[in-house]
C-alpha positions as a printed Julia matrix, in Angstrom:
122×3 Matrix{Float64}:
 -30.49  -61.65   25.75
 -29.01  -59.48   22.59
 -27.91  -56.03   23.81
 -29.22  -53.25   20.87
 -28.93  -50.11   22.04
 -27.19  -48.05   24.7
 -29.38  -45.16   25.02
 -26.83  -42.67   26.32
 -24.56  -42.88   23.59
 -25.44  -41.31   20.18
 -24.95  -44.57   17.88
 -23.61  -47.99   18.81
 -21.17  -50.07   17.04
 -24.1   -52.71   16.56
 -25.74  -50.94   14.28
 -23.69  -47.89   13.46
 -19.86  -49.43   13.61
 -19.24  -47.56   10.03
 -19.84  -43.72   12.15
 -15.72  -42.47   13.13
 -14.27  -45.28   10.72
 -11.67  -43.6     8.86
 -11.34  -46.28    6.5
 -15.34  -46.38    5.52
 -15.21  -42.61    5.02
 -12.4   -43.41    2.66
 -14.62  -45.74    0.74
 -17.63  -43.09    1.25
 -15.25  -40.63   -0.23
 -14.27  -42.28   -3.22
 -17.39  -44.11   -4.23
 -18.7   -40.54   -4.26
 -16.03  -39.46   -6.35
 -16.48  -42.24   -8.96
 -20.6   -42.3    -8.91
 -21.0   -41.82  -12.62
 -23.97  -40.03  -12.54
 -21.85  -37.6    -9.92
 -19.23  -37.15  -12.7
 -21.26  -36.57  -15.72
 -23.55  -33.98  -13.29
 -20.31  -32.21  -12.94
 -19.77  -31.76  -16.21
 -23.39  -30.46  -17.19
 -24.04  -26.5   -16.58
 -27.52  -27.24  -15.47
 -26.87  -29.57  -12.25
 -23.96  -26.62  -11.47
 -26.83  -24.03  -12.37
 -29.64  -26.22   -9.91
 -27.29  -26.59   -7.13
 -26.0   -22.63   -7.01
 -30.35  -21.91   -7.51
 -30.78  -24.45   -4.4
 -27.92  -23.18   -2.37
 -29.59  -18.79   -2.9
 -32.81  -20.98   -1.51
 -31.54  -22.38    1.18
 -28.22  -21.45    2.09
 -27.29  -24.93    3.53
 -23.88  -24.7     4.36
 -23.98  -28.53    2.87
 -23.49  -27.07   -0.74
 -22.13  -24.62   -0.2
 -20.41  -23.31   -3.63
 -16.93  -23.3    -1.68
 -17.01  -27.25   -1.65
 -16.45  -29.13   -4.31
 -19.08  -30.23   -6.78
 -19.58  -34.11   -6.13
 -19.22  -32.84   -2.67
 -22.57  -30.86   -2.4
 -23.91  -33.47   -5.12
 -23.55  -35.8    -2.24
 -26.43  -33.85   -0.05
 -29.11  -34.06   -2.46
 -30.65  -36.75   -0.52
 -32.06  -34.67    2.64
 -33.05  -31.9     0.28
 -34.87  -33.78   -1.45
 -36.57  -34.85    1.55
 -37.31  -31.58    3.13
 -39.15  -31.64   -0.21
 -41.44  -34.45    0.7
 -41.84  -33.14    4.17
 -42.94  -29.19    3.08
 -45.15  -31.1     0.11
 -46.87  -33.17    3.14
 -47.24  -30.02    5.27
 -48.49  -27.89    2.18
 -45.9   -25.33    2.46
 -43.96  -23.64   -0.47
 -40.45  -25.52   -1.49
 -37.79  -23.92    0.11
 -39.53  -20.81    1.23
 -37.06  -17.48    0.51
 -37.68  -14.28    0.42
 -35.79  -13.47   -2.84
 -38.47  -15.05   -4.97
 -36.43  -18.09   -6.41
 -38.69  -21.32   -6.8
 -38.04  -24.97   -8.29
 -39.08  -25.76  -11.47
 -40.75  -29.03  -12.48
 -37.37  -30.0   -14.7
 -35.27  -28.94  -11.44
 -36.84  -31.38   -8.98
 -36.16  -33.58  -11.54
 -32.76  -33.05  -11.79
 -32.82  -33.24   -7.76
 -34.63  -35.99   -7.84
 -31.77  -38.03   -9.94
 -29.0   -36.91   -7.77
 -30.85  -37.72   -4.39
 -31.49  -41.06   -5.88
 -27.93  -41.56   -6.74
 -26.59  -40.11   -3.29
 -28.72  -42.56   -1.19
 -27.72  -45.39   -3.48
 -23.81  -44.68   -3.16
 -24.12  -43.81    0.56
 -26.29  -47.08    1.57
């Protein structure tokens, strides 16, 4: 009999041993800092320009424009999900009431670093 899953914890070390490991989230940490994609983003006005647009959307405290830029480069991933899940419902992207909406060439650019973020994460 193989034990999976203690239901009244949050995670188990079976399956989630990396969650509280100070030495993956040093790994996490710097494999975010050296994604190239990450780097070169951070040097391109429009990535800064999509994630302050994204952050007058949403106002996820995930980027946030007091973090640092690979930092909230690292979320793209669930944003760009909430995208699928608002497409699937047929509501409008990141719904505001200051009138902002995504362009084509933005979820593109959102797109790219959500790819990249799941990639270096998993």
């Amino acid at each position: 009999r193989i034990h999976i899953a203690n239901t009244a914890r949050k995670s188990t070390p079976v399956l989630h041993g990396y969650k509280g490991n100070p030495k993956f989230d040093y790994i996490k940490k710097k494999a975010f800092e050296n994604a190239l994609v990450f780097n070169e983003a951070a040097n391109d006005p429009k990535y800064k320009a999509l994630l302050d647009k994204l952050w007058e959307m949403t106002n996820h405290a995930c980027i946030s424009p007091d973090k640092e830029l690979v930092r909230r480069f690292s979320h793209m991933g669930p944003l760009y999900n909430q995208i699928a899940i608002e497409r699937a419902l047929k509501m409008q992207l990141f719904a505001n009431t200051k009138g902002i909406y995504l362009t084509h060439s933005d979820e593109e650019l959102l797109e790219i670093l959500a790819e990249t973020s799941r990639h270096v994460h998993f």
